[in-house]
N, C-alpha and C positions, 0 to 999 in steps of 0.2 A: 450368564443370564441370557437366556434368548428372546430377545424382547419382541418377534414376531410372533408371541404366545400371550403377552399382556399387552391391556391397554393405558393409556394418561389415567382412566378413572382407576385401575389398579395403584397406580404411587399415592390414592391420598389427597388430591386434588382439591381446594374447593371448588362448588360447582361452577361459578363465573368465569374459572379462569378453563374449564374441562368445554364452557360456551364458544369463548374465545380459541381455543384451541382447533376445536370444529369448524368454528368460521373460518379459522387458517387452512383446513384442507388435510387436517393431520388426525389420526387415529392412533398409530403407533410408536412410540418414543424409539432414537436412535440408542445404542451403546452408552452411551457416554448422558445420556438423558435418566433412561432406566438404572441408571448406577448411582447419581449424584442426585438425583431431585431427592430419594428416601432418605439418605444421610443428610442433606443440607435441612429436613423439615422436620428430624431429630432434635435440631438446634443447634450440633457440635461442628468444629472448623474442619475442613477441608481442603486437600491437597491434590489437586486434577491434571492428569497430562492428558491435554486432546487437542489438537489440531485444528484450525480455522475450519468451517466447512465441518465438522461433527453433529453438529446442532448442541454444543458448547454455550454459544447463548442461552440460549430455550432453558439448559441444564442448571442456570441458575438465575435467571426471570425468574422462570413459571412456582420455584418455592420461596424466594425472596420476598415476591408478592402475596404469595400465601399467608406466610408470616408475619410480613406488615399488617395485613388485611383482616388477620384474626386478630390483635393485640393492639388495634388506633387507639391514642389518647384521648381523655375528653378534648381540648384544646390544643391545634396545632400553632406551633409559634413560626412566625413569617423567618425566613433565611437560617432554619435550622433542620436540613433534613436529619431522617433517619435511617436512610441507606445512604452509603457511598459506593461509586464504583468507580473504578481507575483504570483508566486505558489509555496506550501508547500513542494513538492518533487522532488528528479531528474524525476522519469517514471512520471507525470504527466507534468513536465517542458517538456520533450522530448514530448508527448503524444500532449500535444497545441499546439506546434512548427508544429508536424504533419499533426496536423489540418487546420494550415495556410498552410501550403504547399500544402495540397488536395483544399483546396476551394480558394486559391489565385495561382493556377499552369498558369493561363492565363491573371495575372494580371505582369506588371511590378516594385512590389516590393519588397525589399529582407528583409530576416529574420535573424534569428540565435536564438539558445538556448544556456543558461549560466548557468552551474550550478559545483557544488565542486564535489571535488574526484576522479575529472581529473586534468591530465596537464592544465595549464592556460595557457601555452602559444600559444596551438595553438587558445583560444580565443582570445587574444590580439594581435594577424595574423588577426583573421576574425576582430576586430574591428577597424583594417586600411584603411577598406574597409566603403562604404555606408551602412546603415543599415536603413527600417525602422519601420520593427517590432522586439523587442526585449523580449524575453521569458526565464525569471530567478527566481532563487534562492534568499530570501534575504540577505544571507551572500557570495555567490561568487558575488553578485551584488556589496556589498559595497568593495570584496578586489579589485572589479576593480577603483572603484573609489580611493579608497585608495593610488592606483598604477599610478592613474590618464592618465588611459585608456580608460577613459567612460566620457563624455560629458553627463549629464541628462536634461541638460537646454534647447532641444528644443522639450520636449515630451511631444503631446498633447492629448495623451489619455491615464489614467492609468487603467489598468485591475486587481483587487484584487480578482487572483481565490479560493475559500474555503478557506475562512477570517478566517473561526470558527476553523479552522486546523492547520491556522497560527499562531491563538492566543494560542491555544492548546500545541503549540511547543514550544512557547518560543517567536516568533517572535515578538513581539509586539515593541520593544524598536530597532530593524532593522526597522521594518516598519515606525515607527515615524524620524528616521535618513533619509529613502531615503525620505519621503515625503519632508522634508524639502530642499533637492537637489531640488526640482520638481518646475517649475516655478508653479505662481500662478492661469494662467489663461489656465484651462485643464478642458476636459471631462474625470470623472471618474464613473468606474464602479465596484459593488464589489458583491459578488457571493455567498454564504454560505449557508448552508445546513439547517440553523436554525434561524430566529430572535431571538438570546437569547441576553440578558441587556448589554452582554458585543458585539458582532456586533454591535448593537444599539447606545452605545456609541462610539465605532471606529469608526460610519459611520458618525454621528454629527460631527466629526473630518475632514473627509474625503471629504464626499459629501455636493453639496449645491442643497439644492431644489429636492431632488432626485422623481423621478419615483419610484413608488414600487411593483415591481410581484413576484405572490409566486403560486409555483405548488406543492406542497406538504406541510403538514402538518408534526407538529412536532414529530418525532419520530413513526412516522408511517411505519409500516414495511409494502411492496410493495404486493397489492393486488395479483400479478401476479406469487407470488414464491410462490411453495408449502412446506411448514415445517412440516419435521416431525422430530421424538426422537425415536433413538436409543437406549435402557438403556442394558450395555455391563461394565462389570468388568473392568476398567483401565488397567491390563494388556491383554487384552485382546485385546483394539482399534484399534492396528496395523494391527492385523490378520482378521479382520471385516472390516477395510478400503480396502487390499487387495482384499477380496473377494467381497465386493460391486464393487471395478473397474472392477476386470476381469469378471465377473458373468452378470454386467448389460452394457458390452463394452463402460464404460466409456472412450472418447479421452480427454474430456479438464476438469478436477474437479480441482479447486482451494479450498486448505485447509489452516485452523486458526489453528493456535496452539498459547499458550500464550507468548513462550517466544522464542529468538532467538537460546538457545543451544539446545530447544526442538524441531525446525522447521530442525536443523542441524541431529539430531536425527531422527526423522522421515523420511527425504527423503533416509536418508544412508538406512536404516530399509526396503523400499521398495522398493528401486531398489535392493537390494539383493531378495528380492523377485521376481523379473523378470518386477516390475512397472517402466517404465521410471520413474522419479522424479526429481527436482530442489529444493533446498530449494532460497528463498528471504526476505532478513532480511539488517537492518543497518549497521552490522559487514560486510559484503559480499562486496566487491569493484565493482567499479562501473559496469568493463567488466563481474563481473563474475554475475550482476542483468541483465544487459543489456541480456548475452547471454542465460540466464534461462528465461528469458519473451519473446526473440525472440524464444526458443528450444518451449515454450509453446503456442505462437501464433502458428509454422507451423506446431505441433503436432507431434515433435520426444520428445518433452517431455509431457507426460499425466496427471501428476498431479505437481502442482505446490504448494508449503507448503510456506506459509508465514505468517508473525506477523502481527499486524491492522495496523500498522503505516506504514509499507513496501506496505500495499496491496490499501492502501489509493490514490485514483487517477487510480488503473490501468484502462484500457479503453480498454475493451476485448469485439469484439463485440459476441454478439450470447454466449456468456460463458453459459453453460446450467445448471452446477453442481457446487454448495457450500456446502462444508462439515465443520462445526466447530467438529475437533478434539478434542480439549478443548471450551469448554467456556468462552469468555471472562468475565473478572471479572468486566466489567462495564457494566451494561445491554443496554446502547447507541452503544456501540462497535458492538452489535449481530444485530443493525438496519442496521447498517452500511456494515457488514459483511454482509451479506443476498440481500444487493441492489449490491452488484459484477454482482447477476442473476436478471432475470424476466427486462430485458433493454428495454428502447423505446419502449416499447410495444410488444417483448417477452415473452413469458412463461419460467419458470427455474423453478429449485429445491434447498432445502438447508436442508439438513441433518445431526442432532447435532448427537455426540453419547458421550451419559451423563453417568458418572460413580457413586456410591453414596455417593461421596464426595460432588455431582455437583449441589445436591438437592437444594440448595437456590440458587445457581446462577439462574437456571433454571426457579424459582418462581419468582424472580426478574425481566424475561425476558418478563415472562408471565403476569404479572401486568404491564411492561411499556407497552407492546404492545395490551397488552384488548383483549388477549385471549389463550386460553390455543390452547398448540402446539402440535396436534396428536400423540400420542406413538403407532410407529410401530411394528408387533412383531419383534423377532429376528429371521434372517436368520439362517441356518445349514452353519459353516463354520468348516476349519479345523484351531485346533488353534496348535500352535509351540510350540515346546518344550524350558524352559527357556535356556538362554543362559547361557554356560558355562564358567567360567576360567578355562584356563590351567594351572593354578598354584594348581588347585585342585586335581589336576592327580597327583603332583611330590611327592616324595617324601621330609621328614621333611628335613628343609636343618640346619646344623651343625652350631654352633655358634661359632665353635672354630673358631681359627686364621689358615690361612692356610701359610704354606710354611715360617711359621716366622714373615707374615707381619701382622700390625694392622690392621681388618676386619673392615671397616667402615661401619655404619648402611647405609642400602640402604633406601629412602625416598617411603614414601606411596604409592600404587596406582602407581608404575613403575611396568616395564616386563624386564626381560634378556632376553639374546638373541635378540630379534627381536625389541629395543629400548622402549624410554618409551610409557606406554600407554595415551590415553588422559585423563586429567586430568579431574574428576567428574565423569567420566563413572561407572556405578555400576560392581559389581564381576560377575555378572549373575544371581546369589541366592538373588538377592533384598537387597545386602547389598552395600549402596554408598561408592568408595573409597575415602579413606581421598585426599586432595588436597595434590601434590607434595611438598616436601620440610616442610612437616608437620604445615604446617600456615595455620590457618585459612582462608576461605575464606570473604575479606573485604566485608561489608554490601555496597550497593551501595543504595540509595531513590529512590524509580521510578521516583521521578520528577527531575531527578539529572541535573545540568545545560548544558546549550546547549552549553557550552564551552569543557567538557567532551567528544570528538569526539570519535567514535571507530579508532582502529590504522590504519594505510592509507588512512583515510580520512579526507580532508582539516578542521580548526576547524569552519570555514564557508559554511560546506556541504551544498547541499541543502536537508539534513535530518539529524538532530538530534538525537545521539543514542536512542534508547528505553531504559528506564528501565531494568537492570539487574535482572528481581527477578528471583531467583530460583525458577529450575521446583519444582514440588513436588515431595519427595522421593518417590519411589516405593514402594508396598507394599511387606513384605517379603514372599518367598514362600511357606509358612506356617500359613500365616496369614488367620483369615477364610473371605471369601468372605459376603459382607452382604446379607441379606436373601432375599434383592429384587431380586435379580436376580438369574434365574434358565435357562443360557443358554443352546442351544442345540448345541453341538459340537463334533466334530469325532475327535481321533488323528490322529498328522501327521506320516506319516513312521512309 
């Protein structure tokens, strides 16, 4: 179907929602819109692969609403919707909810989003109310039930957005719980970025008879993004990230880094350098995600640093610039990472910068995606001088006992004077400080379970801690560089 030949009023539309559409700025449906709004306003269930960035939402708002819209009750009952939608994170759970509100602003039904790591009770305020579309998490969904806030018995469309994310996370054994809340007789639909064996079998579960469309292929990274490589010394990435924003007036670069202490790392690391920065990561509470994705939509924050799992769902229109800081260590993650840009039919960019540690990630990248990724040269930047402690300036301090009393040992990796320092942070000279209180630091599994929540947030978030693994240690400053690379750089000061 070439859907540059039809318009939204083509699929059927009612007219409120063909108003709203127009006010968004949109005349022609993408792929994955013109395929799925005609089967989903059929009635029958459906089975979709399309990729963040398709206009994938839009593909099942805009007949959802329809549906609801044509067939209201005389009488809505308070905390009983009639749509459910389910999705893998908070920013993507808020993100659909958004969506409903831009294409149903002229329609007379009400919504709400539900997800952890807020107060619950001012949802259990909105669910005294009529609702009925409803946009959640799979663990704050079930503690409403739990709490028996939530009536799921009269929902007659379920929406499963990025199935493959869900199952990714942990969800699967939530999901089979609310299913079985769900009366029997419903339109469902489920969404996922991949037909792989395991959606295939959830959906045998899920759907009966389903429709099937699919706009992209597996693991295909988006014709529209330009990639190139970076190859830059590990200590070196900060001062090359720097100088790529302010040099080519980047306003909105969204950066991967591997882990959540290394995303907290790198944003402190640039705004000292004069970069606006956010980090967003699983650790981070909800206000302080919320307010880092709104600082980076209106552009008083310019670069926005976050993990795969954090960055999964966001919905940034026009994002121009993806930079992988690190490489992810799964070469699906870098498909993933790389489709933030090049949107609905946008052009973007996405620039790795690989140290030669990185070398087989890299190759791994380049084999799933069936083709090697341009190596650009390396820009003239100015690179910083390493950082220093102040404890290297003081003088030896005395071991005696002073004034009479017993001298207690002070623990690793603290500061006098100006309290302790944080804990993991290296000396400056590439050497990591031991962890406070001289204990090891406990091993965590990446797969660690979804009951394992970060601290202030519900153990029913609607995100799952990431994996703990440790960044990689630095290299010392003394250590020789590999002989791939021969940057060209000026010093600073």
């Amino acid at each position: 179907m070439i859907t540059s030949e039809i318009s939204f009023a083509d699929l059927g539309l009612a007219e409120p929602l063909l108003r709203a559409i127009a006010d968004a700025g949109y005349s022609n449906p993408t792929p994955i819109q013109a395929q799925a709004i005609p089967q989903v306003l059929q009635g029958g269930d459906l089975l979709a692969a399309a990729q963040t960035g398709t206009g994938k939402t839009a593909g099942f708002t805009l007949p959802l609403l329809h549906l609801l819209s044509a067939h209201r009750p005389a009488k809505a009952q308070p905390g009983r919707p009639r749509c459910l939608i389910l999705t893998p994170t908070r920013e993507l759970t808020a993100q659909v909810e958004e969506s409903v509100q831009i294409y149903g602003k002229h329609l007379p039904l009400k919504s709400m989003v539900m997800f952890g790591g807020v107060n619950i009770n001012p949802q259990i305020a909105a669910l005294r109310k009529p609702v009925d579309i409803l946009v959640a998490t799979p663990g704050r969904l079930l503690d409403h039930v739990g709490q028996k806030t939530l009536d799921l018995s009269g929902v007659e469309i379920l929406v499963l957005d990025e199935a493959d994310r869900m199952l990714d996370m942990g969800f699967i054994r939530d999901i089979r719980k609310i299913l079985a809340l769900l009366p029997a007789k419903r339109q469902n639909l489920l969404f996922s970025a991949t037909f792989s064996d395991e959606i295939r079998a959830l959906a045998k579960g899920v759907l009966n008879n389903p429709g099937e469309v699919s706009v992209a292929r597996r693991n295909t990274a988006s014709e529209l993004v330009e990639q190139t490589v970076l190859l830059v010394p590990k200590d070196q990435k900060r001062d090359l990230l720097s100088h790529l924003v302010r040099s080519n007036g980047w306003k909105q670069v969204l950066v991967f880094t591997r882990t959540k202490h290394g995303a907290n790392r790198l944003a402190e690391k640039l705004v000292k350098d004069g970069v606006p920065a956010a980090a967003i990561h699983g650790n981070k509470s909800q206000s302080a995600r919320t307010k880092a994705l709104a600082g980076f939509k209106d552009g008083s924050v310019e670069v926005l640093v976050a993990t795969d799992i954090a960055a999964r769902g966001l919905d940034i229109d026009q994002l121009p610039q993806v930079v992988n800081f690190e490489l992810p260590n799964v070469p699906e993650d870098y498909v993933h990472r790389i489709g933030r840009t090049g949107r609905a039919g946008a052009t973007g960019a996405a620039v790795s910068l690989v140290d030669g540690e990185e070398g087989k990630l890299l190759a791994d990248i380049e084999k799933l995606i069936k083709r090697k990724i341009d190596r650009s040269p390396l820009p003239q930047f100015a690179v910083s001088a390493p950082e220093r402690d102040e404890r290297a300036d003081r003088p030896p301090r005395s071991h005696a006992p002073r004034g009479g009393r017993q001298g207690a040992p002070r623990a690793e990796g603290t500061r006098s004077g100006s309290g302790n320092a944080p804990v993991g942070r290296g000396n400056g000279r590439g050497q990591p400080a031991a962890r406070a209180q001289g204990g090891p630091r406990p091993a965590t599994p990446s797969g660690q379970a979804r009951n394992a929540a970060p601290a202030g947030q519900s153990r029913h978030g609607g995100q799952p801690a990431q994996g703990n693994a440790r960044p990689a240690e630095p290299r010392s400053a003394g250590a020789r560089r590999p002989a791939l690379f021969t940057p060209k750089t000026t010093a600073r000061g």
